[in-house]
C-alpha positions as CSV (number, residue, x, y, z in Angstrom):
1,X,-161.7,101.6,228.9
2,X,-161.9,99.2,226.1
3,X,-159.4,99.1,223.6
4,X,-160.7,98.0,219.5
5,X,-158.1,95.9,218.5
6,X,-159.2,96.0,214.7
7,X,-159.2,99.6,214.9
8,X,-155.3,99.1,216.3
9,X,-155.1,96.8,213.5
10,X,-156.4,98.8,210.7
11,X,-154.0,101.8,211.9
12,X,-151.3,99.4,211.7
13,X,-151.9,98.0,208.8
14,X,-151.7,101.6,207.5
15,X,-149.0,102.4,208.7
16,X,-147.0,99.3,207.0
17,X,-148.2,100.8,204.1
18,X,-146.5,103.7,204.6
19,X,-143.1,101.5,205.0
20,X,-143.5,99.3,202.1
21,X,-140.5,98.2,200.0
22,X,-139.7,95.6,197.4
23,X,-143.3,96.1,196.6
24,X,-145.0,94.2,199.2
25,X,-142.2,94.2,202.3
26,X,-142.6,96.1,205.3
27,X,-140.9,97.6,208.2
28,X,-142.7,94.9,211.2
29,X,-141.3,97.6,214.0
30,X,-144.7,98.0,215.3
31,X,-146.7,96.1,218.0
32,X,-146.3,92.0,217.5
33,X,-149.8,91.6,218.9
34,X,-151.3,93.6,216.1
35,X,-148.8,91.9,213.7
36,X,-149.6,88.5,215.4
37,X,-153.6,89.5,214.9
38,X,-152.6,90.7,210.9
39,X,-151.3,87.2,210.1
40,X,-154.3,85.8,211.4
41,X,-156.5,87.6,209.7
42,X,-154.5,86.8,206.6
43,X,-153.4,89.9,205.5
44,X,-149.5,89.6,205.7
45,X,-147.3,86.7,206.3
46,X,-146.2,85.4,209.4
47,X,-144.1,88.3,211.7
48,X,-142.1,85.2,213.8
49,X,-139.2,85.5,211.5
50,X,-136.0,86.7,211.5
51,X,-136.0,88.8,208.8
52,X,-136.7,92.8,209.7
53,X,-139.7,93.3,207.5
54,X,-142.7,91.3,207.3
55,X,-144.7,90.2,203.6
56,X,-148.0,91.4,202.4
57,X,-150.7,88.9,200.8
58,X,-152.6,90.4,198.3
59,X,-155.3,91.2,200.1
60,X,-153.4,92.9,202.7
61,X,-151.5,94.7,200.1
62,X,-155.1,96.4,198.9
63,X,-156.5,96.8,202.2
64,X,-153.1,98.9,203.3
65,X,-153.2,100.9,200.5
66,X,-157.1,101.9,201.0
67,X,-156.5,102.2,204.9
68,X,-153.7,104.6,204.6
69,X,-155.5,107.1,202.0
70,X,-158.3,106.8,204.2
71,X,-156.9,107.4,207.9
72,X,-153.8,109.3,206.8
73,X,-154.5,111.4,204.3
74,X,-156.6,114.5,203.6
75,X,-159.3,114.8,201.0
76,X,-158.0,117.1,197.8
77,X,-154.3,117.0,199.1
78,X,-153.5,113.7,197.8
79,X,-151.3,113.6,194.5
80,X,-152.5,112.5,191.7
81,X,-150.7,108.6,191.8
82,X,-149.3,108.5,195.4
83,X,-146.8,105.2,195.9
84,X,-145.2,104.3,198.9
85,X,-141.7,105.5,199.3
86,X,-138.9,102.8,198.1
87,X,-136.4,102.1,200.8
């Protein structure tokens, strides 16, 4: 079996939508290669820090949102202005 990474990667990125606070912070508890493959990609800030949550750049920040409305959520059920939950 071969795995797609940027499929892993889009998921991920998702998914750190879903955790976003301070408006562009996320929870980086997910897999470091996929973080690691994020940054290069330029879509969030470098994960090899010490802090627990990792930064979004722009672009990441837009590609998040539009990867989590369109892998997580189902079409009609969405409210009308969804935001991430605040931590």
């Amino acid at each position: 079996m071969e795995i797609d990474t940027d499929k892993i990667d889009d998921a991920v990125l998702g998914l750190l939508w879903l955790t976003l606070h301070e408006e562009r912070r996320a929870w980086k508890g997910l897999d470091w290669n996929a973080l690691d493959r994020l940054h290069e990609k330029g879509l969030i800030a470098n994960p090899a820090n010490k802090a627990k949550s990792v930064v979004l750049t722009d672009e990441g920040l837009r590609r998040a949102e539009e990867l989590f409305r369109a892998l997580f959520t189902r079409p009609g059920h969405e409210p009308e202005r969804w935001t991430a939950p605040t931590r």
